[in-house]
Structures are given as C-alpha cells and as structure tokens.
TISEVO-167710 format. One record per residue (C-alpha): residue in three letters; x, y, z. Coordinates in steps of 0.1 Angstrom, whole numbers, plus 5000, padded with zeros to 4 digits. Layout:
REM TISEVO-167710
 kekol    X    Y    Z
   Ala    X    Y    Z
...
//
This chain:
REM TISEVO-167710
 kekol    X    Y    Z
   Unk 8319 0458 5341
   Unk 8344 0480 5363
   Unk 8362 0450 5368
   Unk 8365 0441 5335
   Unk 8379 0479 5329
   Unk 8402 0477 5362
   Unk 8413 0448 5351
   Unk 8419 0461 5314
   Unk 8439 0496 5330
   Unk 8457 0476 5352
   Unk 8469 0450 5322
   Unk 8478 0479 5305
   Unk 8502 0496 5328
   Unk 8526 0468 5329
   Unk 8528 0467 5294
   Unk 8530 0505 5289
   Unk 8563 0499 5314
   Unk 8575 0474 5294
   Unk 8575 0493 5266
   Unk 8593 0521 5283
   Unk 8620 0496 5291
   Unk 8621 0485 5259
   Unk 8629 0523 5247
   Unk 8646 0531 5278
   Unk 8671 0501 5267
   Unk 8698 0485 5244
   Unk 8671 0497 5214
   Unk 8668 0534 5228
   Unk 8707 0536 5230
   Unk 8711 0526 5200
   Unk 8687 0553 5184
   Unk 8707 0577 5200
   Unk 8741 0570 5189
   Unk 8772 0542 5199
   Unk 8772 0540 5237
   Unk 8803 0558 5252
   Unk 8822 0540 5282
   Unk 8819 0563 5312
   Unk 8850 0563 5322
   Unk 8858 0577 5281
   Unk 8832 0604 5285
   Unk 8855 0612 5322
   Unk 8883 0614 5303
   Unk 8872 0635 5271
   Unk 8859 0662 5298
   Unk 8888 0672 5307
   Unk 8908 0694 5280
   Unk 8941 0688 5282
   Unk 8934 0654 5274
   Unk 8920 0661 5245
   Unk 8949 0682 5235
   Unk 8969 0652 5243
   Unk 8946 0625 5219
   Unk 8950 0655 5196
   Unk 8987 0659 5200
   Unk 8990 0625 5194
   Unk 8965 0619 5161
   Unk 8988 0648 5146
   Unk 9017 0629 5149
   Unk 9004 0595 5136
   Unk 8995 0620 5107
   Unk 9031 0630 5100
   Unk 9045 0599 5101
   Unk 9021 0586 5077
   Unk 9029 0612 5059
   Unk 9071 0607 5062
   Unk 9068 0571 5054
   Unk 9047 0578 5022
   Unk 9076 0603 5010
   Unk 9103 0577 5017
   Unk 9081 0548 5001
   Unk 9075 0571 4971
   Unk 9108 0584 4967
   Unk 9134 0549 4977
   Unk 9103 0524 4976
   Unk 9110 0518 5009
   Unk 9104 0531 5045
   Unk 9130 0559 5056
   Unk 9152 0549 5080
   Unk 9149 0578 5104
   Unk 9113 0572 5101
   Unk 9112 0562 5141
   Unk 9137 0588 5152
   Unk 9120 0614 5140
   Unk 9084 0604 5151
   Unk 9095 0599 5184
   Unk 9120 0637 5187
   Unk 9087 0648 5171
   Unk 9063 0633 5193
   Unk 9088 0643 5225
   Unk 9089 0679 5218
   Unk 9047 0679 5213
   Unk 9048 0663 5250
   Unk 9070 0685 5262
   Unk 9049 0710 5253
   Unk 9019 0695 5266
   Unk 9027 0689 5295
   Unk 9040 0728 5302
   Unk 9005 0738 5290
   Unk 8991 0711 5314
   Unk 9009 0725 5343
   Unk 9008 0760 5335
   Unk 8981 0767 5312
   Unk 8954 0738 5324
   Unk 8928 0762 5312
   Unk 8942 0770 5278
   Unk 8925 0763 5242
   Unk 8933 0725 5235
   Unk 8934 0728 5199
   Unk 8961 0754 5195
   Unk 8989 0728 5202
   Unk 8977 0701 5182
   Unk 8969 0723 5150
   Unk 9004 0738 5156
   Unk 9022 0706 5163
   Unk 9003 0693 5129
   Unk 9014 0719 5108
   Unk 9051 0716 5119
   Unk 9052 0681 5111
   Unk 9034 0688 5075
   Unk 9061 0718 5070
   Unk 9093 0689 5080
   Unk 9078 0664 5056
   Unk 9080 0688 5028
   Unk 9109 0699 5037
   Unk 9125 0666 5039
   Unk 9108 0657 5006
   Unk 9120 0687 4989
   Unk 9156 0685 5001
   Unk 9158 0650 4983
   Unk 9143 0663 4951
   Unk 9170 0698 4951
   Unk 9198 0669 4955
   Unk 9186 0653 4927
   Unk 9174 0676 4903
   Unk 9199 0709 4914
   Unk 9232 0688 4923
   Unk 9246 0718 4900
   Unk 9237 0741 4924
   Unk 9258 0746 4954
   Unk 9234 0776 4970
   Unk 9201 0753 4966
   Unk 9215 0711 4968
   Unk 9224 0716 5008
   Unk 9194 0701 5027
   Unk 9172 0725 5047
   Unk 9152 0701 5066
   Unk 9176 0693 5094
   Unk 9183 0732 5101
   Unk 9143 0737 5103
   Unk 9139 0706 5130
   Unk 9171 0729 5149
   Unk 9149 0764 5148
   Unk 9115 0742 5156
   Unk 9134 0727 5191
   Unk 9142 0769 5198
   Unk 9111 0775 5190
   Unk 9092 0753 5214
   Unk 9116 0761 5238
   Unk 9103 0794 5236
   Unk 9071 0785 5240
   Unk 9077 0767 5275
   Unk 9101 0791 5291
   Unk 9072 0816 5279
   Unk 9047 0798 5297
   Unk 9068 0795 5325
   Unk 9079 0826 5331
   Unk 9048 0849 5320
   Unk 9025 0843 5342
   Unk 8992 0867 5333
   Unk 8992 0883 5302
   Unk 8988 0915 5315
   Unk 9028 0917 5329
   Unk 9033 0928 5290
   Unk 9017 0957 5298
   Unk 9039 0973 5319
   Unk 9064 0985 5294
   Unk 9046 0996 5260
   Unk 9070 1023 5253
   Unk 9105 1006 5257
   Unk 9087 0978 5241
   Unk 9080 0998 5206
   Unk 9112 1018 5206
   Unk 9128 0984 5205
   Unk 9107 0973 5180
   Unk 9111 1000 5158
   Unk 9147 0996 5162
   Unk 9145 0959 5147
   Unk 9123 0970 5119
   Unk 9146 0995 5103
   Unk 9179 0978 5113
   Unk 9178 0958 5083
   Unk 9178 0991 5059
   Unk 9212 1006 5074
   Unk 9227 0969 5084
   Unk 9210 0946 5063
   Unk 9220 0921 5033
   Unk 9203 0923 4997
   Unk 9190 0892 4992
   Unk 9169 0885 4964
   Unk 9162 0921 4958
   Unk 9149 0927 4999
   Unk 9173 0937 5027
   Unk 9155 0920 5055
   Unk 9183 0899 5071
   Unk 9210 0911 5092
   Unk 9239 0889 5089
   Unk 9268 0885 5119
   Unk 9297 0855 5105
   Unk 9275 0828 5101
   Unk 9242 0835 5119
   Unk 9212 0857 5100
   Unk 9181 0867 5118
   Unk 9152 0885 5102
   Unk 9147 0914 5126
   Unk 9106 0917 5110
   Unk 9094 0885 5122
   Unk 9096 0893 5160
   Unk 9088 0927 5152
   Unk 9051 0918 5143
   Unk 9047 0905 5181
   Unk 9062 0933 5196
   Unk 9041 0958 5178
   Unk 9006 0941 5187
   Unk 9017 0944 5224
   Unk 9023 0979 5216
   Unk 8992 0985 5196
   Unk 8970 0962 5225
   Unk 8986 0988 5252
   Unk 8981 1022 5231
   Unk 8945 1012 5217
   Unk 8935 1002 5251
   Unk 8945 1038 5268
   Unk 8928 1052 5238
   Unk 8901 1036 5224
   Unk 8875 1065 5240
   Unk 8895 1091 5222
   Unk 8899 1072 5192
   Unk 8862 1066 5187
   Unk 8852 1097 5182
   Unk 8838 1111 5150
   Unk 8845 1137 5130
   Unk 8831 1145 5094
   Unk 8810 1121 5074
   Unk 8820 1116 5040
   Unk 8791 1095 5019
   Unk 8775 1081 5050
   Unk 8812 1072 5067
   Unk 8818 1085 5094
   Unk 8863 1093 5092
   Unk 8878 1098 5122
   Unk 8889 1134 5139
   Unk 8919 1153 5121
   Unk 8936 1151 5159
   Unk 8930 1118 5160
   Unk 8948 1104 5129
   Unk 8986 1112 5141
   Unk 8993 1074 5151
   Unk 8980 1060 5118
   Unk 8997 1085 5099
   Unk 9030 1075 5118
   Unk 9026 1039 5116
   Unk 9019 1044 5076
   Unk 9054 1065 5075
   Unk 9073 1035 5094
   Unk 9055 1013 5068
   Unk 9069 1034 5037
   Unk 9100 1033 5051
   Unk 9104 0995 5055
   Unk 9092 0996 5016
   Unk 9113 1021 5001
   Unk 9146 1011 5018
   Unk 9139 0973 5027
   Unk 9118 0967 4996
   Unk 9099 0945 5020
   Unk 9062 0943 5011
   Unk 9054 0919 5031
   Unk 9066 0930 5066
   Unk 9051 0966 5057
   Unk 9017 0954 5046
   Unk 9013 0930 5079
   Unk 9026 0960 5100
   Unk 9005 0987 5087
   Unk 8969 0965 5083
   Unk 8973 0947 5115
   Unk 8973 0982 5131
   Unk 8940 0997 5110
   Unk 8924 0959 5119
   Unk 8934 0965 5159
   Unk 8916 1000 5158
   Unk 8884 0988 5139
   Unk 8884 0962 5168
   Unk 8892 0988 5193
   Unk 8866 1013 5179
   Unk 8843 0996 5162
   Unk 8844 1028 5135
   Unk 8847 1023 5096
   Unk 8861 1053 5092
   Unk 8891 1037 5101
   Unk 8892 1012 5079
   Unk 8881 1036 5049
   Unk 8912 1059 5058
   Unk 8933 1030 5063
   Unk 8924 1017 5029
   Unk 8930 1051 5014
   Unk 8967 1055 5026
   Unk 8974 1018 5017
   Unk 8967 1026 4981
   Unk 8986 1060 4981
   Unk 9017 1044 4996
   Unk 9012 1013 4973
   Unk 9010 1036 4940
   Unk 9038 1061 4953
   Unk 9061 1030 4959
   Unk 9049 1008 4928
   Unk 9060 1042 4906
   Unk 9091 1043 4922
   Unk 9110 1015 4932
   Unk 9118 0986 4906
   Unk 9120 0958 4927
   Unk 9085 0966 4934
   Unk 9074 0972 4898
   Unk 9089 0936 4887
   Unk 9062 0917 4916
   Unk 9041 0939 4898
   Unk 9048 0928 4865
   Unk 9053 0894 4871
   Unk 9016 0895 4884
   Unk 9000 0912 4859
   Unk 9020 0891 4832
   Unk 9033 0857 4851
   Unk 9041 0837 4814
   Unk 9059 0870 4800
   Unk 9089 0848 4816
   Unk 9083 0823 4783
   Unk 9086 0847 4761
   Unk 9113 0854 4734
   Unk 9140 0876 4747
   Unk 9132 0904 4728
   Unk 9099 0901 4734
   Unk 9099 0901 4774
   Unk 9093 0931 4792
   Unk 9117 0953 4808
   Unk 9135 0949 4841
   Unk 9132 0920 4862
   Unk 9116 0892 4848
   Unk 9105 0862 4875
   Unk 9089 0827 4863
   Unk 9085 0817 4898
   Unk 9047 0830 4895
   Unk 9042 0814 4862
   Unk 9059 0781 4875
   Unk 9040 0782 4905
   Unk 9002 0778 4887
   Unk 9015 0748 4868
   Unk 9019 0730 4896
   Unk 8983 0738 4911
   Unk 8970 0727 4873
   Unk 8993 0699 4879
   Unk 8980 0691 4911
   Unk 8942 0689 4902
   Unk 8916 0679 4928
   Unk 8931 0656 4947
   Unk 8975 0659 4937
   Unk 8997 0640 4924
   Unk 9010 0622 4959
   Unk 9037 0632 4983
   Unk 9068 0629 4964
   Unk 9056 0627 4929
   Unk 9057 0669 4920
   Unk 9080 0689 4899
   Unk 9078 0718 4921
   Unk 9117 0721 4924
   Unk 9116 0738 4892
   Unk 9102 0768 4915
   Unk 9140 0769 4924
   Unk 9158 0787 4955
   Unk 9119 0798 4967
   Unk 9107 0767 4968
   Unk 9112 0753 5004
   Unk 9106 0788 5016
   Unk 9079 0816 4998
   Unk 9065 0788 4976
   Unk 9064 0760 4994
   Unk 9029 0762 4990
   Unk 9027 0756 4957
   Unk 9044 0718 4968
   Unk 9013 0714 4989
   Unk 8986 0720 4956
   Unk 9006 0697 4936
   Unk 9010 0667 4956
   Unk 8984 0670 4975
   Unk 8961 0689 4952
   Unk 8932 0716 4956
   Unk 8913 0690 4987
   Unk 8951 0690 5005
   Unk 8954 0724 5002
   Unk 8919 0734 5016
   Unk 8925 0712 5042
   Unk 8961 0729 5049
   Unk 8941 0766 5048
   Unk 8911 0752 5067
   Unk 8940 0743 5098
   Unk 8951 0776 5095
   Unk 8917 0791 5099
   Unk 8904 0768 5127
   Unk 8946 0788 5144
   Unk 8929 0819 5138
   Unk 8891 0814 5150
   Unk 8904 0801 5184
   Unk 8926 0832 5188
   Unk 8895 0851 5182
   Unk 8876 0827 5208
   Unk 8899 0833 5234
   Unk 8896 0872 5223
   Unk 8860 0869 5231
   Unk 8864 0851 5262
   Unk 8892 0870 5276
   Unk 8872 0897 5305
   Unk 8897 0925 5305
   Unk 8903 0944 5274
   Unk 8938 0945 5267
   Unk 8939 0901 5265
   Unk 8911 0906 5238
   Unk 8934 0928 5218
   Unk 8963 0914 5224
   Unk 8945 0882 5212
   Unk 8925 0898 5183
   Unk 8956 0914 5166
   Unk 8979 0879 5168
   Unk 8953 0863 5152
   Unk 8950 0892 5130
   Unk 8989 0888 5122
   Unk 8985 0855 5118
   Unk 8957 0860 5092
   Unk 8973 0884 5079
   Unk 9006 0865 5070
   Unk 8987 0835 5057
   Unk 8969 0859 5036
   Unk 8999 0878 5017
   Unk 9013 0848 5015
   Unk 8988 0823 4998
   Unk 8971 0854 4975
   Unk 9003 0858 4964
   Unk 9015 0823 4956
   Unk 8983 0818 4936
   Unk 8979 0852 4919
   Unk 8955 0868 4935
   Unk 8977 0895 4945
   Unk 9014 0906 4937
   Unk 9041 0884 4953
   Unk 9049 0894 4988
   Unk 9080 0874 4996
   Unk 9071 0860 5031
   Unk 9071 0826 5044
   Unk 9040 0806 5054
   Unk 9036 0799 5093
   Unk 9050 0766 5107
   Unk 9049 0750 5073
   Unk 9081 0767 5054
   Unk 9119 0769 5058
   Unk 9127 0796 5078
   Unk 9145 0802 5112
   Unk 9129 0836 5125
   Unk 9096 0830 5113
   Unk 9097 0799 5131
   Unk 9108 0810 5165
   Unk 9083 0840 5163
   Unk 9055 0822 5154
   Unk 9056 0794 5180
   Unk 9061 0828 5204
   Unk 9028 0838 5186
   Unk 9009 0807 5197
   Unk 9025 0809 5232
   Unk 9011 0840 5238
   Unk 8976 0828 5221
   Unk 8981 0799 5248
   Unk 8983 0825 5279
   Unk 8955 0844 5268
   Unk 8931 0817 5263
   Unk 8945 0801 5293
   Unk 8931 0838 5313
   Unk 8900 0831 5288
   Unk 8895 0797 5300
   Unk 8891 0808 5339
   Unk 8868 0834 5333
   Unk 8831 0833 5341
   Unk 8811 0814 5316
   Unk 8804 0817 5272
   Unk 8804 0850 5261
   Unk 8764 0859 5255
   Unk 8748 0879 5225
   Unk 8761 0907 5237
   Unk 8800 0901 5242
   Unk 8823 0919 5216
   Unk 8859 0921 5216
   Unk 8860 0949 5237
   Unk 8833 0950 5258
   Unk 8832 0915 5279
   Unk 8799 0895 5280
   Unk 8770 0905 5307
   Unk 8772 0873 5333
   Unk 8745 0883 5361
   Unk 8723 0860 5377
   Unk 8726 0829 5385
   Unk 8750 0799 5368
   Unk 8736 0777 5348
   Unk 8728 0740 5365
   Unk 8757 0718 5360
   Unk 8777 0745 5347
   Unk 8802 0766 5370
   Unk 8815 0797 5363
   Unk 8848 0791 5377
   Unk 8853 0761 5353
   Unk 8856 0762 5314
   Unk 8835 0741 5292
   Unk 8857 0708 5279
   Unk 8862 0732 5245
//
C-alpha cells in the first residue's frame, strides 16, 4: 500500500514538472505577449534611442504626409519629396545627436513631438502656398510662397537649440543675472509701441530694411527666467496670507506690488501695441508661476480679478479691441447687407474659420482638398489651424492638440523631477507659456474666446515664434536633462516646489544615479 502511494507521488512529480514546462514555455510566452529579442529590449532601455526610433517615425510621418499633398494636388509625387525628407531628417539628427552628447539624460519625447510638429507645420505650409498661387495670383502681398522662408527660420531655430545645449551647461547659470535679464526684456516688450509697424491693426513687429522681428516672442522666455529667479527668492514672503474674503484667503496688501506691476506692463502692451495675445500670455503666465510658487488661491482669485478689469477698461476703450470683440460675439455679421453690419471693423475670418471645421467633419476632407485659403492673409499664420480641422477633420485635430499636450505634460514631468527649485519653475512656467499660447490660440480660432492674433507653436508661418519656441524646448531639454540625473520618481509627496522625500534604501534593480528608460 505505501508503495502503491510512493509510487503514485513520485508519478506525479514528473508530470507536475512537465506541466510547469509546458507553462514555463513557447505556451506561457505566448500568454504573456509577443516575445521580444533581447538584444531589442537592450536597445529600447536606453532613451536616446528611443528618441532616435521616435525621431525617425516622425519623419516617415511627414513625408507621408508631403507625398499625399503632392499626389493630391499634381496627381503625382513632388519632386523635392526626397530633398526635403532627408534636410528634414538631417536637422532632427543633428539635433539628436547634441542631446545625446550633451543632454544623455534628457526627456526623449521632447525632440520627436517637436520635430513632428515642424514637419506637420512645412506640409501645410507647402500645401497652402500652392493653393494662395492658385486661388490669390491677384494678390501680390499673399501669392509669394511662405514655406521656404519657414524651413530658413526652422534651420535658426535648431541651431539655437544646439549651440544652447552646448553652451549652457546647468540650468542654474540663468540664474545669475535676473535683473539685467528683465530690464532687457522689458525693453523688447515695449519697443514695438514707440518703434513698431501697424500691421493688421497690432504694432508688434519692429522693421530694419528688410528684416522684422517680433520683439514678444523672446520676451515670454526671458520673463519666466525672471519670474523663476524672483518667485524663488520670494516664495516665503509671497505665501503669506492676509484677509479672507468668502473662504479665500487674498494675499497681503505689501505683497501685491509685483503683480500689480506686471498687470501695468500688460495694459501697456494692450493699449499701445493692441497686442492681446503677448499681454494675456505675459500677465497669466506670471499669476500661474506664483500659484505654483505658493500654492495660494488667493493669487489666482486677484489675478483673475485684474484680468477682467484690464480686459473691460481696454475692451471700452480701444477699437481694435472692440472689433475681436465683435467679430466674436457676432462672427456671420460679416454676411450681412452693408447697411445692416455693425459699426467699425468688421472681420469674416472668424466666421470663415467655422466653415471649414463644419467642412471638415470627423475625419476631413484630406490633405490638399480644403478651401481654407478663403481665410486669406491669416491663413498660413493665426489660422492655420483651421487648415488642420478641415483636411484633417475633428480626429486630426485632437490628435494635433493631444501632441501638444503630451509637449506640455513632460515639461511638467521634468518640473517634478527637477531637485532644486528654481529648474521646477523655470520648467513649470515654459510649459505654462507653452499652454498658454496654444490655448489663446486654438480658443480663439474656434470661438471659444475672442481672437488673439498669435501664431500656433512649430506648426504656423512665423520667423520669431519659431526661433523662440525651439529656444523654449531647448531649455525644456536642459532641465529635464538635470531632472533625468536626479535621485529616483518623484513619490506621493513631491510638488513643484518642494522635491520628493528619497530616504532609505534604492529600490532593487533600480539606481538612483540612473533615470528610468522614460
């Protein structure tokens, strides 16, 4: 009898190991997913090669996407279609490999999303500049292409980027000079009221022969290097509170000089640039920097109450202003009768702009197939956006915002990440600016606010706002490049100022002197 159960036990442990082969094999590899090649798993854990598969896949995308505009447009492929993937797909690696050598801990996804909403903004571009020949051959201000001009300011731009990366090595070296920095600033943001050119009812260009530069679109990095500097000296000071007003506690009457001066500059850059834009970037990237600083809604309450005085004491008086206004209030009063339009300046751009996302549907009418040229001399620039709901339609351009939020959450990562508090300002208000811009810009192209008059990031014609965004993301690369090295995740209890608690020991298999692969 016991050997008739030995017997039984031991038949049964072979077979028990068999069967945890069998799971342990092809079967229980398959269960868990497709097997990886080691030496792909090897590669993939390092991340600056996956920026450069990323780098890459965004390139394939654009030139799909340039070969579907010339297919549409001449029925057949274009015949720069090669050059330009490969001057593309040169300065990407050029890039790449600065942030490889001098950034090897950086974010490897703020590259590639930038890279991929470059390309997206020269295939517009280049699609558009064959529909204004067409269509506006009339027109000698709007016929001239724009494309080639952008791929000129994109080369500056990454250059930028790499002699930034060279040269500034630790984030904290832009420190050293808050002052100077500001002054100059402040300089640049109110040169283009005594020196500037009216262009389309704003003065924000200054003009010298034939060169223009756009003074405001540096200006909104200079000031968060200010702001990072000021709130960081501060912050203590700042966070104090003083009465509370329905439950909010509003800051100390002592306290408020800086956002009291920063909302004068603001009103200054409205009433004598008409810029609404620049001054709404400029004044909430400032009241979003000392919530972050803080961590007090008081701030934001009082910020929100001088927005809407200085909007209502400049919507009263200045007519430019009034017309945005009007137009977005009214956007089909354009269509109506002359003597039945309302009066001042009356803009269909609006009006024309929301035909083209109704045109546009779910999923667009394909690259090269819109009418948004009827949006005119704003269509490659402000409204270029409106080209990207049309041909591409409402799952394009969630796809096109969705890019731009995934640019500002890994800002906010490396904000997070960063140990020393001015990186996660410095980090937390270019993202904010970054937000912010893509903000003004799409509420206004689709309604939801009044018209703003800036470009969108990367995507639209424009030579400043190039160069100063790509400086935007080089910074962004630093700082999450000093994120990257630090100790391990931020915890629970990490928050933009105060850096995560890291004591005892490191987690097995994970160092604290080396980032995780994302």
């Amino acid at each position: 009898m016991n050997r008739s159960s030995s017997s039984t036990r031991a038949g049964r442990g072979p077979r028990r190991r068999g069967a945890g082969r069998r799971r342990g094999g092809r079967a229980g590899r398959g269960s868990r997913g497709p097997h990886v090649p080691p030496w792909v798993r090897a590669w993939t854990a390092h991340r600056r090669n996956v920026e450069l598969a990323l780098v890459i896949f965004a390139i394939a995308i654009v030139t799909g996407g340039h070969a579907i505009v010339g297919l549409t447009l001449e029925e057949r492929l274009p015949t720069g279609l090669p050059a330009h993937a490969l001057g593309l797909g040169a300065l990407a690696l050029a890039a790449h490999l600065v942030v490889r050598r001098f950034a090897r801990y950086a974010d490897p996804l703020l590259l590639p999303i930038t890279v991929l909403l470059t390309g997206l903004g020269l295939v517009l571009l280049d699609r558009l500049d064959h529909a204004y020949a067409t269509h506006l051959a009339h027109d000698p201000g709007l016929s001239p292409p724009v494309a080639p001009d952008q791929v000129r300011w994109t080369v500056i731009g990454v250059a930028l980027l790499i002699a930034t990366l060279v040269v500034l090595r630790h984030h904290r070296t832009l420190q050293r000079y808050p002052y100077l920095g500001m002054a100059v600033a402040m300089a640049l943001l109110i040169a283009p009221a005594f020196f500037g050119e009216d262009t389309y009812g704003a003065k924000r260009w200054i003009t010298v022969g034939s060169f223009s530069v756009q003074p405001g679109e540096f200006v909104k990095v200079m000031i968060v290097i200010f702001f990072a500097s000021y709130l960081m000296a501060n912050r203590d000071a700042l966070a104090l509170v003083g009465r509370r007003v329905l439950g909010v506690a509003l800051p100390r009457g002592r306290n408020v000089g800086p956002i009291l001066l920063v909302w004068a500059v603001s009103l200054v850059v409205l009433f004598y640039e008409r810029d609404l834009g620049t001054s709404l970037i400029f004044f909430g990237v400032f009241v979003a920097m000392l919530y972050i600083a803080t961590a007090r809604i008081g701030w934001l309450v009082f910020g929100a109450l001088l927005a809407v005085v200085g909007t209502v004491t400049v919507a009263a008086t200045q007519e430019h202003v009034q017309g945005r206004v009007r137009a977005w209030l009214d956007p089909m009063a354009a269509f109506l009768p002359p003597d039945q339009q309302p009066a001042g300046i009356v803009s269909d751009q609006p009006a024309q702009a929301l035909f083209s996302f109704g045109a546009g549907e779910l999923t667009g009418t394909g690259l090269g197939q819109g009418h948004s040229w009827l949006v005119r001399f704003a269509g490659r620039s402000d409204f270029i956006l409106t080209t990207v709901g049309e041909e591409l339609g409402l799952a394009g351009m969630t796809l096109v915002l969705m890019l731009y939020a995934l640019l500002v959450q890994r800002g906010i990562r490396a904000a997070l990440v960063t140990p020393d508090p001015f990186g996660k300002l410095l980090a937390a208000g270019l993202s904010t600016v970054l937000a912010l811009q893509v903000f003004v810009i799409t509420g206004g192209v689709t309604g939801l606010i009044p018209f703003t008059g800036k470009a969108l990031p990367f995507l639209a014609q424009g030579g400043s706002a190039t160069v100063a965004n790509w400086l935007l993301v080089a910074l962004l690369i630093r700082v999450s490049d000093r994120a990257g090295r630090a100790a391990t995740e931020p915890e629970g209890n990490a928050t933009i100022i105060t850096p995560a608690v890291t004591d005892g020991p490191p987690v097995r298999g994970h160092r604290r002197d080396r980032p995780d692969p994302l």
